[in-house]
ZAMARGU-4260 file (C-alpha; in steps of 0.2 Angstrom, whole numbers, plus 5000, padded with zeros to 4 digits):
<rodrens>
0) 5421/5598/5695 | 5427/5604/5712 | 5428/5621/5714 | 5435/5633/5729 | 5422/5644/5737
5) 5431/5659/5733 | 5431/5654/5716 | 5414/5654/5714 | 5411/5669/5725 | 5421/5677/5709
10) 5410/5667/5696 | 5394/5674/5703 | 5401/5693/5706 | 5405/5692/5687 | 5386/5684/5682
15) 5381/5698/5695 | 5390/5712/5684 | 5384/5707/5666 | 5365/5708/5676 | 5369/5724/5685
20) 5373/5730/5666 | 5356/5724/5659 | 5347/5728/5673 | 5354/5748/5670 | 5352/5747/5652
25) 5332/5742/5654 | 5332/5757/5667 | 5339/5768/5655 | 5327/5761/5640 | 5311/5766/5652
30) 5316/5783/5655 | 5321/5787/5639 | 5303/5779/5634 | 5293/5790/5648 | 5304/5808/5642
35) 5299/5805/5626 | 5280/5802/5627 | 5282/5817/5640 | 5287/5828/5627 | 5275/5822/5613
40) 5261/5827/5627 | 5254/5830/5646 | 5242/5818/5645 | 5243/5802/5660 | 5250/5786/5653
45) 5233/5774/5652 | 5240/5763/5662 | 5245/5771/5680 | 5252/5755/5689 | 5267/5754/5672
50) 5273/5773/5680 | 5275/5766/5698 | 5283/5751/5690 | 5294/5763/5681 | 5299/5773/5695
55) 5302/5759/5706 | 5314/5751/5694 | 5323/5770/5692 | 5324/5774/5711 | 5333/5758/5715
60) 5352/5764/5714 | 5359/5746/5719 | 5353/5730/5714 | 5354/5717/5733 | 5368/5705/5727
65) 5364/5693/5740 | 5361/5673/5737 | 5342/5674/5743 | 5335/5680/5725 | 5344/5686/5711
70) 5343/5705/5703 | 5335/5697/5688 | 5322/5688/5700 | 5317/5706/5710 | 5316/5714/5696
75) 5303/5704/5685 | 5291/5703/5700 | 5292/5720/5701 | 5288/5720/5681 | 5273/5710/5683
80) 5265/5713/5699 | 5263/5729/5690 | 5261/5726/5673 | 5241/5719/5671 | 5251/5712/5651
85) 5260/5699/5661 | 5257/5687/5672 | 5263/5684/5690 | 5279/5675/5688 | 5281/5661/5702
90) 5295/5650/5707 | 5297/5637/5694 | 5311/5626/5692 | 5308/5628/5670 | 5309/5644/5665
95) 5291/5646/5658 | 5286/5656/5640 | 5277/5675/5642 | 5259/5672/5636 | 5256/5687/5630
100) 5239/5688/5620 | 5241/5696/5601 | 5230/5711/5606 | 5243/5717/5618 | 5250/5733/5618
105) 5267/5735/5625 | 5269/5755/5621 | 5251/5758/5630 | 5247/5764/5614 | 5234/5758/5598
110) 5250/5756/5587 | 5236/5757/5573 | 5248/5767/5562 | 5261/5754/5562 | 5249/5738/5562
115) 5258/5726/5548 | 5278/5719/5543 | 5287/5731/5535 | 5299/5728/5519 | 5306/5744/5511
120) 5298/5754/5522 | 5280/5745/5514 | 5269/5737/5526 | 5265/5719/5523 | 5250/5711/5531
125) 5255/5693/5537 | 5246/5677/5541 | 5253/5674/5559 | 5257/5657/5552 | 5271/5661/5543
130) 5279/5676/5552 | 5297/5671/5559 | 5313/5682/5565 | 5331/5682/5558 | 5344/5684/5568
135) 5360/5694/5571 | 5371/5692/5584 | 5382/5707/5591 | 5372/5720/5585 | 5358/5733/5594
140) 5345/5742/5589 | 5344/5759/5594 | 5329/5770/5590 | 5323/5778/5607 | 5306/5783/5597
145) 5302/5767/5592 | 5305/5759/5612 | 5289/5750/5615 | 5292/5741/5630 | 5306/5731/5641
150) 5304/5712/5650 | 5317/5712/5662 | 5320/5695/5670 | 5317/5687/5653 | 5332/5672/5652
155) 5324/5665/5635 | 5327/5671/5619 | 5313/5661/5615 | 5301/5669/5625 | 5308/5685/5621
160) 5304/5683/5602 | 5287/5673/5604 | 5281/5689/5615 | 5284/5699/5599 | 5279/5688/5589
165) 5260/5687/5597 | 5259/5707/5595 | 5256/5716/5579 | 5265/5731/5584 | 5282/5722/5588
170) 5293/5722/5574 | 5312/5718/5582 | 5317/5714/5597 | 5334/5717/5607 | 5340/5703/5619
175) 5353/5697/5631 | 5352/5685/5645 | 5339/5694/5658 | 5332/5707/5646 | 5321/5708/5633
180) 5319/5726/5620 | 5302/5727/5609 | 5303/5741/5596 | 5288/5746/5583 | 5302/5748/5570
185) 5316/5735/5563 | 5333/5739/5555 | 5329/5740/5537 | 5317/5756/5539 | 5330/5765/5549
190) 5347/5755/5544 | 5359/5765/5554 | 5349/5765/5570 | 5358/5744/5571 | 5375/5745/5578
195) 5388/5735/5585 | 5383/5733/5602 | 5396/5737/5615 | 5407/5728/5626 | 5405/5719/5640
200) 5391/5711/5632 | 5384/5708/5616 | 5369/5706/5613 | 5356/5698/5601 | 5346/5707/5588
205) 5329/5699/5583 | 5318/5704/5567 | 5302/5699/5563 | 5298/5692/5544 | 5286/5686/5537
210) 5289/5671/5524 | 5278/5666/5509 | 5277/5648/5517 | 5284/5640/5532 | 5298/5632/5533
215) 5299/5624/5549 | 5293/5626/5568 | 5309/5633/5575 | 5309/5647/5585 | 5319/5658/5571
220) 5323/5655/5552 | 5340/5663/5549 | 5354/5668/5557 | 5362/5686/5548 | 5379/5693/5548
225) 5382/5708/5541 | 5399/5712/5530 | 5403/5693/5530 | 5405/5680/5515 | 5406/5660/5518
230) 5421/5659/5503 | 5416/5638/5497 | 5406/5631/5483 | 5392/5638/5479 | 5378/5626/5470
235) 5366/5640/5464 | 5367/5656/5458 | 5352/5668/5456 | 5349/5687/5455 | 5335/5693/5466
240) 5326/5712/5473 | 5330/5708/5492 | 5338/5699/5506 | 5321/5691/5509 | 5322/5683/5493
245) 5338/5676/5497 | 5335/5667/5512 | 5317/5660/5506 | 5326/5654/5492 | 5339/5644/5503
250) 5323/5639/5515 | 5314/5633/5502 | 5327/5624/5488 | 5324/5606/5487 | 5336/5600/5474
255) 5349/5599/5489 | 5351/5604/5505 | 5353/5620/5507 | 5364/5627/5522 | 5367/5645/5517
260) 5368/5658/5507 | 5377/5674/5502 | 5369/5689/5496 | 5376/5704/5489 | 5366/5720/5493
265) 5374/5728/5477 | 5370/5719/5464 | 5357/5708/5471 | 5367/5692/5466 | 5361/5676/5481
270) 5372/5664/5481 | 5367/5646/5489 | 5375/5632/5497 | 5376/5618/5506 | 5388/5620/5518
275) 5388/5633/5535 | 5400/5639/5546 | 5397/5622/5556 | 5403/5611/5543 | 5417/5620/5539
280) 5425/5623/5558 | 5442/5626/5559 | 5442/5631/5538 | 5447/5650/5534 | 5430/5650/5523
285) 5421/5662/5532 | 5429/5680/5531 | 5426/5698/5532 | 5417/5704/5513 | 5411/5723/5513
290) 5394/5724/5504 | 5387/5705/5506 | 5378/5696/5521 | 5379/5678/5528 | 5362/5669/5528
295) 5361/5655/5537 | 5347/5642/5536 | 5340/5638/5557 | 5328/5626/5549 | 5340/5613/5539
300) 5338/5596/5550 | 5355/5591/5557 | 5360/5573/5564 | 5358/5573/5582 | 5361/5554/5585
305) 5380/5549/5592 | 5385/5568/5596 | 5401/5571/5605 | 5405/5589/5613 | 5421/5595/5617
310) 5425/5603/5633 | 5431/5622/5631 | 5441/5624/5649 | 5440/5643/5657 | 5425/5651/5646
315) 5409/5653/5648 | 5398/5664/5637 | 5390/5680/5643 | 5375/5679/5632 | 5365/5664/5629
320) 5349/5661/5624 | 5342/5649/5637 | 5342/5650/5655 | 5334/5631/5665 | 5335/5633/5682
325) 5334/5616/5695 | 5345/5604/5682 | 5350/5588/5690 | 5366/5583/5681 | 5376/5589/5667
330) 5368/5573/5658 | 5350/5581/5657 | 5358/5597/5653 | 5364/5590/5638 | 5351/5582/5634
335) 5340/5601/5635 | 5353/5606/5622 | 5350/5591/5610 | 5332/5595/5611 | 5329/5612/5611
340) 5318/5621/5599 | 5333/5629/5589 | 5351/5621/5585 | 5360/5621/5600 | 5378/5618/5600
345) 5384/5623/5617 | 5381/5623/5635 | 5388/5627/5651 | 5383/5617/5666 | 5382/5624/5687
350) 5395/5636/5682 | 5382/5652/5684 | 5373/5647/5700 | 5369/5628/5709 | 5361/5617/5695
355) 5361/5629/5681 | 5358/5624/5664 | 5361/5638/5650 | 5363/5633/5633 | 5365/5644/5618
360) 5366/5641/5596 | 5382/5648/5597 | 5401/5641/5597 | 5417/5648/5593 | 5414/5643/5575
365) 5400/5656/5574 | 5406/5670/5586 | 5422/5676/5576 | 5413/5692/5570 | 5409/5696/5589
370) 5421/5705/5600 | 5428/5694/5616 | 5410/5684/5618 | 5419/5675/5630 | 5421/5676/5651
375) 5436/5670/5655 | 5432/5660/5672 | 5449/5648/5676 | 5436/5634/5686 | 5421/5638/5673
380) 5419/5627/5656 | 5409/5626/5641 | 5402/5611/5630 | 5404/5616/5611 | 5396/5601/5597
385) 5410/5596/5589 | 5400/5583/5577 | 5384/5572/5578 | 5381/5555/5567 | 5366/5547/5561
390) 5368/5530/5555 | 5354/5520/5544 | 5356/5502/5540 | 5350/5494/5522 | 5351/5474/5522
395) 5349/5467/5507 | 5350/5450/5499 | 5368/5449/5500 | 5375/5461/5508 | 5374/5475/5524
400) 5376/5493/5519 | 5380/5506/5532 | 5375/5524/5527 | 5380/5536/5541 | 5376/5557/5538
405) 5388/5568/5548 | 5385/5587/5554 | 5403/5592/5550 | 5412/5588/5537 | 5423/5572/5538
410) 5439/5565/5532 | 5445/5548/5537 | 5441/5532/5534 | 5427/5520/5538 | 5430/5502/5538
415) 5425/5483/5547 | 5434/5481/5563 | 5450/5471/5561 | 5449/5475/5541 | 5457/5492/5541
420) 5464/5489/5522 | 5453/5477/5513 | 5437/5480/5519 | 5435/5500/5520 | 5430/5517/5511
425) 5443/5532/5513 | 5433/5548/5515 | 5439/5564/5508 | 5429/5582/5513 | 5410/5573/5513
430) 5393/5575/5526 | 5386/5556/5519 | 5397/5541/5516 | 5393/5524/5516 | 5403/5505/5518
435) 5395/5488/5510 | 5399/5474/5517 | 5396/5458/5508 | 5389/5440/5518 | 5403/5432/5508
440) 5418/5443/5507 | 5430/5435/5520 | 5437/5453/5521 | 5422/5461/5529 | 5422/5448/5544
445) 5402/5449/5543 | 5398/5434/5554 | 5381/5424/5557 | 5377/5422/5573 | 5361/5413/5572
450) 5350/5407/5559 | 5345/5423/5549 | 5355/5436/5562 | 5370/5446/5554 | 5382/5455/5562
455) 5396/5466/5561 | 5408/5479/5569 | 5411/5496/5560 | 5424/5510/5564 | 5422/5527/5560
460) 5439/5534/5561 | 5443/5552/5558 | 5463/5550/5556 | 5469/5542/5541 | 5479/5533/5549
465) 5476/5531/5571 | 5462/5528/5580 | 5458/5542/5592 | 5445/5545/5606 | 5435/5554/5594
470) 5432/5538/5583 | 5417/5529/5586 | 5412/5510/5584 | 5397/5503/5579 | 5389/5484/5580
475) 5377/5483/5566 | 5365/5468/5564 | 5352/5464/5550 | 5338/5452/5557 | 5330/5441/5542
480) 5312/5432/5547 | 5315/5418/5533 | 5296/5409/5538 | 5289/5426/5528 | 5305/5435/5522
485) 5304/5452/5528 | 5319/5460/5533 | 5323/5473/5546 | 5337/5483/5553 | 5345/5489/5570
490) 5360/5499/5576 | 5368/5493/5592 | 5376/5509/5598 | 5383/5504/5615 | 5402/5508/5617
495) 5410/5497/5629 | 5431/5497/5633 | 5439/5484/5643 | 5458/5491/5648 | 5469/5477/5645
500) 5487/5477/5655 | 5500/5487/5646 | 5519/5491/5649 | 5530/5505/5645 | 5547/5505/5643
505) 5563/5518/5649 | 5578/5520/5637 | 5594/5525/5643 | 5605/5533/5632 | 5622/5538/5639
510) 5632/5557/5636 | 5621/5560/5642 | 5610/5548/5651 | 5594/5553/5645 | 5575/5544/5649
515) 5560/5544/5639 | 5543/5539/5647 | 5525/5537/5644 | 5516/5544/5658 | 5501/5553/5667
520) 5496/5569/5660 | 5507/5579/5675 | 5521/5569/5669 | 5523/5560/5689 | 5517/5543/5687
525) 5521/5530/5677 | 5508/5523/5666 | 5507/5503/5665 | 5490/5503/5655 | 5482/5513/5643
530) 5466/5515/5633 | 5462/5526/5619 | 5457/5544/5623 | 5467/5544/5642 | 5477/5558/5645
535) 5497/5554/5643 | 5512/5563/5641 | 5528/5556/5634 | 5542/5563/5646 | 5560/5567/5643
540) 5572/5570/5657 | 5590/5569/5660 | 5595/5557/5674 | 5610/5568/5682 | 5602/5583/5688
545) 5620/5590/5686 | 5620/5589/5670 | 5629/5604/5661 | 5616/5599/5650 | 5598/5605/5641
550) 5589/5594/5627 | 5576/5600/5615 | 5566/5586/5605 | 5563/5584/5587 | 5557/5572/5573
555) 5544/5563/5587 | 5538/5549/5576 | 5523/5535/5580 | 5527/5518/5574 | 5516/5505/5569
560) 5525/5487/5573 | 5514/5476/5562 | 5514/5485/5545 | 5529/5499/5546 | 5513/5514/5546
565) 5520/5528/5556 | 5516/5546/5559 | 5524/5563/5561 | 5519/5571/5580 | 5535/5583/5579
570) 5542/5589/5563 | 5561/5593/5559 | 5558/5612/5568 | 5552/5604/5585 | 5533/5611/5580
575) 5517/5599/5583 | 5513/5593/5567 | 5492/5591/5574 | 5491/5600/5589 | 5475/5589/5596
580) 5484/5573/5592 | 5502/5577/5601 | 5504/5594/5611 | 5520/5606/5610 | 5535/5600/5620
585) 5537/5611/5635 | 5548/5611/5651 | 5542/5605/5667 | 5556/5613/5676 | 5565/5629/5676
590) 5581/5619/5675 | 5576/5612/5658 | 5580/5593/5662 | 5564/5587/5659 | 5552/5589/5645
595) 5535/5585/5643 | 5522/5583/5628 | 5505/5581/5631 | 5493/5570/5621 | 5479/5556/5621
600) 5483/5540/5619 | 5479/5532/5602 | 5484/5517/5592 | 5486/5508/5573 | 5470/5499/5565
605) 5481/5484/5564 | 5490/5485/5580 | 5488/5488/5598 | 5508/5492/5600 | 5511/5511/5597
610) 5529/5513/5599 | 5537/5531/5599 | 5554/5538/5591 | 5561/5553/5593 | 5577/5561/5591
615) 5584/5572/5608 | 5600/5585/5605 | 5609/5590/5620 | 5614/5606/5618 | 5624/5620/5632
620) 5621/5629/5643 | 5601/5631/5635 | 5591/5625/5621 | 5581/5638/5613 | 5564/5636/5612
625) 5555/5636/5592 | 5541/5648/5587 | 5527/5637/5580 | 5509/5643/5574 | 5494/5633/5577
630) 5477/5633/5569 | 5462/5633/5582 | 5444/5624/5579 | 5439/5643/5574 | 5452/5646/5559
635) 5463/5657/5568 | 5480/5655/5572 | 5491/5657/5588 | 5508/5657/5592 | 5515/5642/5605
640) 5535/5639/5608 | 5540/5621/5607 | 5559/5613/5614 | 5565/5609/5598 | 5573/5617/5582
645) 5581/5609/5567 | 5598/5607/5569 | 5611/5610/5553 | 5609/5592/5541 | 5615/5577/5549
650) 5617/5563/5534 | 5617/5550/5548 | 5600/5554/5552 | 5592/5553/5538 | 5582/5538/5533
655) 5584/5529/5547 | 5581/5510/5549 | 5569/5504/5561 | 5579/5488/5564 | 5589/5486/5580
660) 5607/5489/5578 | 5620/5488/5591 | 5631/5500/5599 | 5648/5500/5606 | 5647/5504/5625
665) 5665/5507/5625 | 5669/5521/5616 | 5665/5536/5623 | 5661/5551/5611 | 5655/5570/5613
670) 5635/5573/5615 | 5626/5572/5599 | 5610/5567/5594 | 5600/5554/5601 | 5588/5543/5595
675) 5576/5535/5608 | 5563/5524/5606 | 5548/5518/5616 | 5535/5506/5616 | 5517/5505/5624
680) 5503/5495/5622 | 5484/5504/5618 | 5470/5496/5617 | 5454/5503/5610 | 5437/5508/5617
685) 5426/5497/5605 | 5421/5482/5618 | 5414/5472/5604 | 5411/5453/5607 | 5424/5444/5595
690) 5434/5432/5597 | 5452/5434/5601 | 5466/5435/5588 | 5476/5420/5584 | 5489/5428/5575
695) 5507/5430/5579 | 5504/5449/5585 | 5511/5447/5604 | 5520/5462/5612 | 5535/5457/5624
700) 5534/5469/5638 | 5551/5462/5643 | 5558/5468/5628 | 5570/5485/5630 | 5579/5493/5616
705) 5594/5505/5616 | 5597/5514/5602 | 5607/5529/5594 | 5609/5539/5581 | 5630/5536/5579
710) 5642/5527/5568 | 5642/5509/5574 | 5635/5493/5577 | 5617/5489/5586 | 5616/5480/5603
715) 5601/5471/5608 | 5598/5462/5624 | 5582/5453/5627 | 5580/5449/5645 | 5569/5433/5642
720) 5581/5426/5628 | 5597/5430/5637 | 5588/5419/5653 | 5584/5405/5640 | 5601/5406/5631
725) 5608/5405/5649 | 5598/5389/5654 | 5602/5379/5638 | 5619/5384/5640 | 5616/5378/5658
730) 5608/5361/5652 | 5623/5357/5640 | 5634/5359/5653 | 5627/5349/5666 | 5624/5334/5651
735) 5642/5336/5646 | 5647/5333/5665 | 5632/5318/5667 | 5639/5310/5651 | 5657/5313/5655
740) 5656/5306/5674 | 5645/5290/5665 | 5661/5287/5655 | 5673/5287/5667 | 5666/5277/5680
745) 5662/5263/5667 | 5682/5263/5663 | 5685/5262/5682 | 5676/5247/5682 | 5682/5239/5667
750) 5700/5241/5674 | 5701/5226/5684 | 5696/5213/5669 | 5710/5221/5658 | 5724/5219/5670
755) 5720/5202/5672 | 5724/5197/5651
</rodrens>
């Protein structure tokens, strides 16, 4: 992504900022550490070199901004040339763990008092096996007291926690991105020292635990939020003494997969389930509930096989919890995020700095509790996981199965390419679905293409009824060895498209002459080929840009040709009906002749011919624009105004046919609506090798219809079959001349031999 060199200089001020802000608040975290011990007595900190590292951090009133090394850079070689705790930090290009041993003391102190976990204000000895940290987002501890010490320069949650972790005395740990807090005291010994922490940051609270086995190797177990509920089904109900109890029942369940958990610090009741704020994104399920906490489980096992991410224009988030430094591509920085030692489900790429990588466990899904996490940077973008799948073959003596596991929950339909109807499972609400497909059912299509080798083509299709560029294709195969009859499987996951030529049509309806088009996303060139996912826009526009008149657009509707399918885009009102498949219509110019409506191109199962209709109102001298609320993939909703409103019943437009009908050019009448319909030709992105269809399915880019929504008869002209009426028209005339002048010239002859009789 190009971007403007005043535009990053802006970027990097606002990065700047938020460091400036940490740096400060680790200043002010040291001197409220050194007053304090001051006041408890006179006697010299042991170690002398921690006070000159104090003092240099407070005497330095600005922080150089300059491109040469970055505040957080000078201020952690400043940290640990002083510091003997912490080794020399060098110039890496991976941001490497502090190694700090468990003897450690960050406070300078024996911290024998305080040696130990603490629940209820009881101290718990714990194997260091099984201690792990939970997690709440947007929330600080505050207990000056209890300050140990303060990493500045730390860009890795992980390395923030595995620090405390390694020292007894550490019990929670504050973090943002470039600055690590260690406190000898956590939240539930002094529950209203943990308060929302204040804007323009947030930052990350961190609590150690300690679990009665281990659950997994992730860096933490459980992420907290405080007065939230996820309202879904709950699989298990049981009553227990604490929160801990709670979420080492969830991390321990085996019955099913356990995802979270509700507890209710009233009564005590824990409620477990097996969905999560992931699965349900874009639900309303996770809401504010006074008196109960969210636990959810960081150690279930997600698919992380055939994961698409969605790019999230203009924001980037101002904490994460990694930081990697000399990144080559955005491809590798996706790759850090799939692999990372907790469940990552964002990142941004060479938006903070020149081949910067900073991935984080958060999305908008899981931020809605936290106050604008977001910086809004126009040439800036983030990555957010929409869904992963992992797919498993089972070949079997007759017969392929397909069992595919999902991260979000799905609703669509799964079925053998070219077989959308007969050979296919619809899927309603579900994490694990399946498709059988038997060696014999003609339906299915399975083919043989060598002596034991089966194969087949799979579509995972999330629309019940188009394919969009978030559906997926698969070619499964099942290998059978028939000298000693073992069986195995394999998934061919390469997605190929080949763009096959395409027409788009323009329809002209007069009173006034209006033109509707299928073009680039900006709405200037015409598009003559499309494949599914490219950015199009239909455009509506009024030839005479003197026009007395405005349009507004309602009723959009996408036709199948083969099997009459078709789907709503805009409703009666002029709203979207599915704002990511067709965008709100909106003027792209003040005059209001022209309309446009974002959307990427998609097609029918059964059909590569999508043809749109929609139904355009002139109206004098403006058209109001409707109100129409949209849900976002977070569950909330926003207002949008679309060019279209419902207009008072018109009988004639109701039920419309979708044959051709002809109208009578020579009656002029006043404007009313219109009904205008386009076709264009899509084809898909699954480049599977097949051969190619037989059928009577052909699409006539010639073809032009006129249509509209008045009393009357249809008129259709077909440019090809006008030209072939024409020619055998041609050909009986010139065969009527050839026969006729054959006649006569045989009579002329025959003339002569009469008159002599």
């Amino acid at each position: 992504m190009t971007k403007t060199p005043h535009r990053i200089r802006l970027l990097r001020q606002l990065v700047l900022a938020l460091m400036l802000y940490s740096a400060a608040a680790a200043k002010e975290h040291l001197r409220v550490r050194r007053l304090a011990a001051e006041s408890v007595t006179a006697a010299p900190l042991p170690n002398a070199s921690k006070i000159m590292a104090t003092e240099q951090i407070e005497g330095q009133t600005e922080l150089p901004g300059s491109a040469k090394a970055t505040p957080i850079t000078e201020i952690n070689q400043i940290e640990s040339e002083s510091a003997t705790v912490v080794p020399a930090n060098q110039a890496e290009t991976r941001n490497s763990a502090y190694d700090l041993p468990a003897s450690s003391d960050l406070s300078g102190s024996s911290g024998s008092d305080e040696d130990g976990i603490y629940y209820d204000n009881a101290p718990v000895d714990c194997d260091p096996e099984l201690v792990g940290f939970e997690i709440v987002t947007g929330y600080v501890f505050s207990a000056p007291e209890k300050l140990m010490d303060s990493l500045p320069g730390t860009l890795m949650l992980t390395d923030c926690l595995e620090t405390c972790r390694n020292n007894k005395t550490c019990q929670s740990v504050n973090y943002e991105t470039g600055l690590c807090v260690f406190f000898s005291a956590h939240a539930d010994q002094l529950p209203g020292a943990l308060t929302k922490s204040q804007f323009p940051v947030f930052t990350i609270y961190g609590q150690k635990s300690c679990l009665s086995a281990k659950p997994c190797s992730r860096a933490w177990y459980v992420d907290r939020v405080q007065n939230y509920k996820l309202k879904t089904e709950v699989k298990r109900t049981v009553s227990v003494a604490s929160r801990r109890e709670c979420f080492e029942l969830c991390l321990s369940e085996n019955e099913f997969t356990c995802r979270s958990a509700n507890y209710e610090r009233v009564s005590g009741a824990c409620e477990l389930s097996e969905l999560d704020r992931l699965t349900l994104a874009g639900s309303n399920a996770f809401q504010i509930t006074e008196g109960s906490d969210y636990l959810e489980n960081h150690c279930v096992e997600e698919p992380n096989k055939l994961c698409e991410f969605k790019r999230l224009p203009g924001r980037i988030l101002k904490t994460v919890d990694s930081v990697y430094q000399e990144v080559s591509s955005i491809d590798e920085c996706r790759e850090l995020c799939l692999n990372s030692p907790y469940r990552c489900h964002s990142y941004d790429y060479n938006d903070t700095g020149d081949m910067v990588c900073r991935l984080s466990h958060h999305s908008r899904a899981t931020l809605v509790d936290v106050q604008e996490p977001f910086l809004d940077v126009p040439e800036a973008s983030s990555y957010e996981l929409a869904s992963c799948y992992n797919v498993t073959i089972e070949c079997g003596g007759g017969d392929m199965l397909a069992r595919i596991r999902t991260s979000k929950l799905f609703n669509g339909k799964v079925y053998a390419k070219g077989s959308p109807k007969s050979c296919s499972v619809d899927v309603k609400s579900a994490l694990d679905f399946e498709l059988r497909m038997n060696y014999h059912d003609l339906e299915c299509n399975v083919r043989q293409s060598s002596a034991g080798r089966y194969v087949n083509d799979i579509i995972i299709q999330h629309h019940d009824m188009i394919v969009t560029s978030s559906d997926l294709g698969l070619a499964l195969a099942c290998q059978y060895d028939l000298t000693n009859k073992s069986v195995s499987n394999g998934v061919d996951l390469d997605v190929r498209g080949d763009i096959l030529p395409a027409l788009s049509e323009e329809v002209i309806v007069e009173s006034p002459n209006v033109i509707m088009r299928i073009t680039s996303r900006d709405g200037s060139d015409m598009m003559r080929s499309a494949e599914v996912g490219d950015p199009l826009a239909l455009k509506f526009e009024i030839v005479d840009e003197q026009s007395p008149y405005e349009i507004f657009i309602r009723e959009l509707v996408a036709m199948d040709g083969v099997d009459n399918s078709e789907i709503t885009l805009i409703d009666s009102n002029g709203c979207p009906t599915d704002h990511f498949i067709m965008g709100p219509i909106y003027k792209a110019s003040l005059s209001g002749k022209v309309l446009l409506s974002n959307f990427d191109a998609f097609k029918f199962p059964s059909s590569e011919v999508v043809q749109f209709r929609a139904l355009v109102t002139p109206c004098m001298p403006s058209c109001e624009p409707v109100q129409c609320e949209q849900e976002d993939t977070s569950g909330e909703f926003r207002s949008l105004l679309s060019y279209g409103r419902k207009k008072r019943s018109l009988n004639s437009t109701v039920d419309l046919p979708r044959t051709r009908r002809d109208i009578d050019t020579s009656k002029k009448s006043a404007p009313s609506d219109m009904l205008l319909v386009q076709s264009i030709q899509i084809t898909d992105k699954f480049g599977f090798k097949q051969d190619k269809q037989e059928s009577g399915d052909y699409y006539d880019g010639n073809e032009t219809s006129f249509t509209a929504n008045e009393e009357g008869h249809g008129f259709c002209v077909n440019a090809i079959g006008l030209i072939t009426a024409a020619t055998i028209f041609l050909l009986t005339q010139l065969a009527v001349i050839a026969i006729w002048t054959y006649c006569y010239q045989r009579r002329q002859k025959l003339q002569p031999y009469q008159h002599s009789y």
